[in-house]
MARLOZA-216993 format. One record per residue (C-alpha): residue number from 1; residue in one letter; x, y, z. Coordinates in nm, 4 decimals. Example, Ala and Ser with C-alpha at 12.3 -4.5 7.8 and 13.67 -1.06 7.14 Angstrom:
R  seq  type        xx        yy        zz
R    1     a    1.2300   -0.4500    0.7800
R    2     s    1.3670   -0.1060    0.7140
// end
This chain:
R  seq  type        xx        yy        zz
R    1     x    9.5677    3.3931   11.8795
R    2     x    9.3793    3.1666   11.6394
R    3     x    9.6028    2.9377   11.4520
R    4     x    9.5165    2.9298   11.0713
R    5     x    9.5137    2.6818   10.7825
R    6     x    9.3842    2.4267   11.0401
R    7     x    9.0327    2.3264   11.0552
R    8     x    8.8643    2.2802   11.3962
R    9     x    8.5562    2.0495   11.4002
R   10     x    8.1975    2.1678   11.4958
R   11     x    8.2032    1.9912   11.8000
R   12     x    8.5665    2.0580   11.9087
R   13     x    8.5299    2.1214   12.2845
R   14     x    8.8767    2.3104   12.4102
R   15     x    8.7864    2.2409   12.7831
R   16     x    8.7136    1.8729   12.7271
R   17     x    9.0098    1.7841   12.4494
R   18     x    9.2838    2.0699   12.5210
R   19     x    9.4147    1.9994   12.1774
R   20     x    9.3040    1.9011   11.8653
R   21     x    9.5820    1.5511   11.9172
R   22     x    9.3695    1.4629   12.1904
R   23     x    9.0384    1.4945   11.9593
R   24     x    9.1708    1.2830   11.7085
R   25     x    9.3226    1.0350   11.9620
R   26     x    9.7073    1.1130   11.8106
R   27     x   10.0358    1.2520   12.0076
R   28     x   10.2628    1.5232   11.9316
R   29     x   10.5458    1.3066   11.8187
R   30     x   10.3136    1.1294   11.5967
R   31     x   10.4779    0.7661   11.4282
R   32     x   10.7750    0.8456   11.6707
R   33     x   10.5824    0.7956   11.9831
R   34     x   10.4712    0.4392   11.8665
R   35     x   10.7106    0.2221   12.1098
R   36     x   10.6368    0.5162   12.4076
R   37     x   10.4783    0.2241   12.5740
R   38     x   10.8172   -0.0078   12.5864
R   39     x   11.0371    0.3275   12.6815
R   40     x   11.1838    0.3616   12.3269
R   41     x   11.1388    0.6793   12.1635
R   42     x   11.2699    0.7769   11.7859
R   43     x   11.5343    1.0048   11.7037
R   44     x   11.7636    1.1331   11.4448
R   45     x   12.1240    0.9541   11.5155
R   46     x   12.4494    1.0604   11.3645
R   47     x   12.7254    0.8610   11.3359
R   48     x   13.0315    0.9052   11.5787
R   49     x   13.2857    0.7670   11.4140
R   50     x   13.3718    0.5321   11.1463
R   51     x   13.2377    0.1681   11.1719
R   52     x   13.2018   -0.1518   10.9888
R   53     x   12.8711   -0.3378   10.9935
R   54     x   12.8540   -0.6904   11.1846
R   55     x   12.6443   -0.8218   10.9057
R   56     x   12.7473   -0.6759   10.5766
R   57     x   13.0933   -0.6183   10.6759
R   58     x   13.0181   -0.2843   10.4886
R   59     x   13.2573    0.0246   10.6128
R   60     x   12.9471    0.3563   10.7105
R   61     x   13.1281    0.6371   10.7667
R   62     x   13.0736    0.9270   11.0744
R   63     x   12.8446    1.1200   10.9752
R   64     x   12.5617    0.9014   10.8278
R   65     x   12.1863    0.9590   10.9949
R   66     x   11.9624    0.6712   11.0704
R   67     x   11.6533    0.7121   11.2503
R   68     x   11.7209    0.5466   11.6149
R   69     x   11.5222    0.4070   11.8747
R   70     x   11.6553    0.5652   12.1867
R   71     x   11.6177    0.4111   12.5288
R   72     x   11.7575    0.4924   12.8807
R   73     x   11.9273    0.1627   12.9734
R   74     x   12.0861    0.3037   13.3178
R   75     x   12.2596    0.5782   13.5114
R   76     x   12.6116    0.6928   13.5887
R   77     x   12.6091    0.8580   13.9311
R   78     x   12.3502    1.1327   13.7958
R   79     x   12.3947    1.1150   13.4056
R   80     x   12.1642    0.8686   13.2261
R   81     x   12.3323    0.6264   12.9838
R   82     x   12.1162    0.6237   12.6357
R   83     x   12.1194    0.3015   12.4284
R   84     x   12.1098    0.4253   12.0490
R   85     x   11.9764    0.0912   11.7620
R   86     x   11.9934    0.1961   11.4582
R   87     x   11.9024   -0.0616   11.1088
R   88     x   12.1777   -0.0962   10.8554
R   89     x   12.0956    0.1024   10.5306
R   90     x   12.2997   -0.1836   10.3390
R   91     x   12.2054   -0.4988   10.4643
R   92     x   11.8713   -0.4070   10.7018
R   93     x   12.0882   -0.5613   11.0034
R   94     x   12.0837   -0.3851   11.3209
R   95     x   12.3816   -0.2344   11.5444
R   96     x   12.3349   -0.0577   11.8803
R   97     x   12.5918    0.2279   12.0515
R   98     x   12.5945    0.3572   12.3848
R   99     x   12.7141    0.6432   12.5425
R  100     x   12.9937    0.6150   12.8013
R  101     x   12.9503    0.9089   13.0348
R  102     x   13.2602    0.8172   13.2324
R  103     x   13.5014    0.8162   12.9556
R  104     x   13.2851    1.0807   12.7424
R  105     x   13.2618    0.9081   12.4363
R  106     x   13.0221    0.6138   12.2386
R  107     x   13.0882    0.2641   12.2253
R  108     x   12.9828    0.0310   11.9837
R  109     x   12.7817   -0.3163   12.1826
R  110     x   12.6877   -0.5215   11.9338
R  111     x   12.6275   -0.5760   11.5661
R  112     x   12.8958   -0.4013   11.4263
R  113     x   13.2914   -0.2664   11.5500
R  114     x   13.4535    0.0717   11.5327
R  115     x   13.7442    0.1401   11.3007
R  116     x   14.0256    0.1955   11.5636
R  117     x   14.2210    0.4893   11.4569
R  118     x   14.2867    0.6367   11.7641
R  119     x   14.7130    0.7058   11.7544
R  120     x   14.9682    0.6261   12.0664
R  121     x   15.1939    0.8527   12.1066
R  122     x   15.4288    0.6605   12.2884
R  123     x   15.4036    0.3318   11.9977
R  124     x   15.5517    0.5462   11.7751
R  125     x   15.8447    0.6873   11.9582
R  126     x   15.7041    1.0325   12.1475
R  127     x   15.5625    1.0785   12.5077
R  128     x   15.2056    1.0019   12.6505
R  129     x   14.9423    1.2508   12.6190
R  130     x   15.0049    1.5304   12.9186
R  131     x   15.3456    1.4514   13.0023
R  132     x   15.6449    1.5844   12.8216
R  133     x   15.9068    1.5030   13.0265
R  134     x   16.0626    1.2032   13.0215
R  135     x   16.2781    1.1763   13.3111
R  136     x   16.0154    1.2341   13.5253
R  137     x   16.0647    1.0002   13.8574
R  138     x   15.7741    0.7901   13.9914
R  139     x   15.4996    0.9232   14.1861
R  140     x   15.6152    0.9619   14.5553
R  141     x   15.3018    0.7296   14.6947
R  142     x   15.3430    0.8812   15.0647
R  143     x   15.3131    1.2602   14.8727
R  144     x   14.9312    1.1956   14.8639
R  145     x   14.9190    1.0492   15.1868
R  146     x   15.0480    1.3994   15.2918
R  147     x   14.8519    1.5968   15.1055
R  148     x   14.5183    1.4128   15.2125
R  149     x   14.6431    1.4675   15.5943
R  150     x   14.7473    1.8289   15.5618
R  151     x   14.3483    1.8566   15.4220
R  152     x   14.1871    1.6578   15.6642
R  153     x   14.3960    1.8781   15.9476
R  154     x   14.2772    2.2093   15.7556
R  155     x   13.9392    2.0412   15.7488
R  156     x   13.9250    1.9937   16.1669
R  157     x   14.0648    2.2932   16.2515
R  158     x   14.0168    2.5713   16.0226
R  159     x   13.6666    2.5135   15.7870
R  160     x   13.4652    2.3233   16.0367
R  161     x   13.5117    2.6114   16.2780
R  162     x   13.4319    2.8311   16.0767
R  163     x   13.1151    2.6872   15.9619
R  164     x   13.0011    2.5982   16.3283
R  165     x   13.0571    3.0146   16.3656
R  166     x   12.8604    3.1133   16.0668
R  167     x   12.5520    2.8272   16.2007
R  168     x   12.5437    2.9797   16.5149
R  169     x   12.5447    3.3293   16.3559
R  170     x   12.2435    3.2342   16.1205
R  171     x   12.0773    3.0794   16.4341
R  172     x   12.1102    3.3950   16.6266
R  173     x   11.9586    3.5959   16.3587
R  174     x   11.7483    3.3687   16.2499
R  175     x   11.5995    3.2138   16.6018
R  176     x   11.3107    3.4499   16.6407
R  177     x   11.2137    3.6554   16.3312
R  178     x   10.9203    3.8264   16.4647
R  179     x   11.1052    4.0071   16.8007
R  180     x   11.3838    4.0861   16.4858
R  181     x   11.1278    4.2003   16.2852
R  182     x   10.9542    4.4269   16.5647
R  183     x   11.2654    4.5649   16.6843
R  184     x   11.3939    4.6831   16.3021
R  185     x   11.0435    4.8572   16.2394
R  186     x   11.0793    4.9967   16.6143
R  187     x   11.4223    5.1890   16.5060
R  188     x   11.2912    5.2733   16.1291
R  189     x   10.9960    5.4269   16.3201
R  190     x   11.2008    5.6314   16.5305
R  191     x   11.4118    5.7661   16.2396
R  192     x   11.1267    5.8508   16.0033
R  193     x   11.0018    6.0593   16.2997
R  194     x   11.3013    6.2412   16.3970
R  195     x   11.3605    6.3018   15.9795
R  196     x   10.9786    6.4299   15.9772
R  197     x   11.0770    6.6435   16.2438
R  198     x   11.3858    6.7727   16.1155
R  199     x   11.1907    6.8191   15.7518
R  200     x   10.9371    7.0502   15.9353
R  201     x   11.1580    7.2182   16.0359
R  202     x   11.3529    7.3110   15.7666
R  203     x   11.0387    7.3664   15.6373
R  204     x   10.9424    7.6566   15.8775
R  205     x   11.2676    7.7813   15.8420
R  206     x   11.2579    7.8591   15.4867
R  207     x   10.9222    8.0302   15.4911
R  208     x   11.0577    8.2403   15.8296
R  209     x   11.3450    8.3882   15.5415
R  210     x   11.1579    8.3133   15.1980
R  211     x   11.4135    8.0588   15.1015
R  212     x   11.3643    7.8042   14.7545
R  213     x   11.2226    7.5249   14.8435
R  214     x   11.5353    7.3414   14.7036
R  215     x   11.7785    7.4459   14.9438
R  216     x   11.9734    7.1408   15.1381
R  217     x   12.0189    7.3140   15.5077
R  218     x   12.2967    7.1386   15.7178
R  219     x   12.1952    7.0189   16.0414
R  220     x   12.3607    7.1313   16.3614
R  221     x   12.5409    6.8109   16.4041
R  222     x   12.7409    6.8272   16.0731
R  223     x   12.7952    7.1657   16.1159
R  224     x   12.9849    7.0665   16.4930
R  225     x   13.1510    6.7987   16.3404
R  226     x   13.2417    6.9948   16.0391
R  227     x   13.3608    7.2933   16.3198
R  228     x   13.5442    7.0402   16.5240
R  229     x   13.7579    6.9097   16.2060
R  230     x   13.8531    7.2336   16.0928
R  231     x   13.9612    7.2842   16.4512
R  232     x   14.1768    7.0052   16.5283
R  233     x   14.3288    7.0910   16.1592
R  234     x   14.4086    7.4314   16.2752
R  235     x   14.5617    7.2963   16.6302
R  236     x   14.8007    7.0347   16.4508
R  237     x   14.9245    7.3483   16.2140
R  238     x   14.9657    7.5428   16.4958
R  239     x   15.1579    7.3146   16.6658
R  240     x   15.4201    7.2342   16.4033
R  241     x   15.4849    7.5899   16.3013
R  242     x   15.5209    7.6366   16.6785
R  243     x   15.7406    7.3573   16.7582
R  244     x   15.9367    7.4754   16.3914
R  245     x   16.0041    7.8281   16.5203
R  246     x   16.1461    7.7031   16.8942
R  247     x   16.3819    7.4906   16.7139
R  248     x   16.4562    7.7684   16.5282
R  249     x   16.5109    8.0079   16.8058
R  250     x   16.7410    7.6551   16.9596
R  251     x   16.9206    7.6670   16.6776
R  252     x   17.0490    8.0239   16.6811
R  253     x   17.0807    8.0423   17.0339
R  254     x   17.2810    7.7410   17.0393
R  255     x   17.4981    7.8874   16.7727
R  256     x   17.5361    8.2302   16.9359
R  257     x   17.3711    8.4395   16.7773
R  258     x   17.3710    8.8608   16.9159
R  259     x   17.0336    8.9608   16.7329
R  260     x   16.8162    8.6840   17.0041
R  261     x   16.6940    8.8514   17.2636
R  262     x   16.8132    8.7120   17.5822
R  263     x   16.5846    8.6820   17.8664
R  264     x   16.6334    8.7509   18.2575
R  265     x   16.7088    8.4372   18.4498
R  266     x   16.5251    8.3502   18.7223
R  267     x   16.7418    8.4147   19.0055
R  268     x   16.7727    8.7758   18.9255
R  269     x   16.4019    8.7916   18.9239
R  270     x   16.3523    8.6669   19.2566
R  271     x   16.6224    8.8876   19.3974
R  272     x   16.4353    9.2051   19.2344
R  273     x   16.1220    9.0876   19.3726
R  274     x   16.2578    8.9918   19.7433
R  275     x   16.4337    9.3406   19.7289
R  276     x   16.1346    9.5347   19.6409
R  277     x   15.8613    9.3364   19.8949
R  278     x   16.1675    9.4448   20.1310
R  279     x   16.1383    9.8029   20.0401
R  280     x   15.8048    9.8152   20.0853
R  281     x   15.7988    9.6832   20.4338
R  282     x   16.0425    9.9001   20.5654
R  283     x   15.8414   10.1703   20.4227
R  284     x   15.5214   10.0684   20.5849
R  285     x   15.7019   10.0620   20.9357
R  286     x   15.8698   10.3879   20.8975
R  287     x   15.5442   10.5175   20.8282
R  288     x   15.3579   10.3457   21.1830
R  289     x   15.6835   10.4087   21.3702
R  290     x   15.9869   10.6676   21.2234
R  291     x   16.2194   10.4767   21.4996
R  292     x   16.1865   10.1589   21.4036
R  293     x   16.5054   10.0181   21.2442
R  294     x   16.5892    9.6884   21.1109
R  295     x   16.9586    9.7451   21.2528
R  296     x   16.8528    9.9654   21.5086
R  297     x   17.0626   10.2677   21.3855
R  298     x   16.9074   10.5133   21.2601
R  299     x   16.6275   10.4834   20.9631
R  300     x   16.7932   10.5905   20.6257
R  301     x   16.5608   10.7828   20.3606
R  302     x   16.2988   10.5549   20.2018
R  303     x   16.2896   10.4716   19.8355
R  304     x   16.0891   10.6962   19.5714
R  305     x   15.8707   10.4118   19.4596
R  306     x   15.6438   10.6656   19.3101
R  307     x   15.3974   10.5474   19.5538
R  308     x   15.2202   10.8885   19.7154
R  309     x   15.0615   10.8479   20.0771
R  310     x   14.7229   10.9395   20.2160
R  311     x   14.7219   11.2714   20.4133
// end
């Protein structure tokens, strides 16, 4: 959009000046910019703190503005250190402050001092700044020692490790991006055809039965696994109610109890099964031979077994 209340000359060319500062030969910053050339660029600087001029011995308070020339004079690690010079408003004599990243705070270099009204604790009878107690014993020197060994040992044996594991991880995932690359698309191919599949087929069976369109069918496998949890659900009731009622039926036998039924014992099972396959076999040989005897006396009358023989 146009900007208004600004007149634009006939032969203004935007592609040749880009801005109307750069047809009139000016810069953005105007009278500010006019030391750009020695680094020195002019700001609005507050006062810090109190002060009293170098020249005028006046007292400025914190607070007052002058108009600054700023320069960067040098670096702290990283963080540029600014040089602020600012003119007297008293005497026209000039005083320069600097910042002091380190200590995070301004110091006064030259032309005038700072009113010192910073308060010690510990000059007028209380304790230094962060420490309250004043029994406190020195600092154990070898305690740091320690510390800085117990890191370096963490540092060999547990975090470098662990990053040589997660390098070679990213390497192995990260040697050959195309076969990855093929391979993922490979599987998502398979999938969307074995989902298209499956859709079609859902598909089909819902016109087969006139069924809304809407309808979520359940695939055979969740209906198995569905089957096959409700099954070994059932199983593990059935077996505690089972293994309840035996210890049950324990309990009362153990106790005596008349109203359990008792069941035959073995041993007189076999001997009613030996006796009867021993009926039955003297039976048979009475039948092929009536003077055939086990004792050799003679045959007594076979048993009524109920078992009628072919004429």
């Amino acid at each position: 959009m146009q900007g208004f209340n600004r007149y634009i000359p006939p032969d203004y060319d935007p592609k040749k000046h880009h801005t109307l500062n750069d047809y009139q030969g000016k810069k953005a910053l105007g009278d500010r910019e006019r030391k750009r050339d020695q680094g020195i660029l002019i700001v609005r600087f507050e006062l810090p703190f109190n002060i009293w001029c170098g020249t005028c011995n006046a007292h400025i308070g914190m607070g007052v503005r002058y108009n600054a020339e700023k320069k960067k004079i040098g670096n702290y690690y990283s963080t540029p250190i600014y040089s602020f010079r600012c003119k007297c408003h008293l005497c026209s004599g000039w005083f320069e402050i600097q910042t002091d990243p380190k200590n995070t705070r301004y110091v006064v270099v030259s032309g005038a001092r700072q009113k010192d009204e910073d308060w010690d604790p510990e000059e007028n009878g209380g304790f230094a700044i962060h420490e309250t107690d004043p029994n406190k014993p020195p600092e154990d020197p070898f305690a740091s020692v320690e510390k800085t060994t117990a890191a370096q040992h963490h540092t060999e044996t547990v975090q470098k490790p662990r990053i040589a594991a997660l390098q070679e991880l990213s390497e192995h995932y990260n040697s050959d991006p195309y076969a990855l690359s093929i391979t993922v698309r490979k599987k998502f191919r398979e999938e969307k055809k074995v989902e298209k599949r499956q859709q079609e087929a859902d598909d089909n069976f819902k016109d087969k039965y006139s069924l809304p369109a809407d309808l979520n069918l359940v695939s055979a496998d969740e209906v198995r696994e569905e089957a096959r949890d409700t099954w070994a659900k059932r199983k593990k009731e059935f077996e505690v109610e089972e293994a309840a009622r035996k210890r049950r039926l324990q309990d009362r036998v153990r106790i005596g109890d008349s109203s359990v039924p008792k069941l035959p014992s073995r041993t007189t099972s076999s001997s009613q099964k030996q006796k009867l396959a021993t009926t039955i076999l003297m039976n048979s040989l009475s039948r092929s031979d009536p003077f055939a005897t086990s004792s050799g006396t003679k045959p007594n009358k076979s048993l009524n077994l109920g078992i009628v023989p072919r004429r």
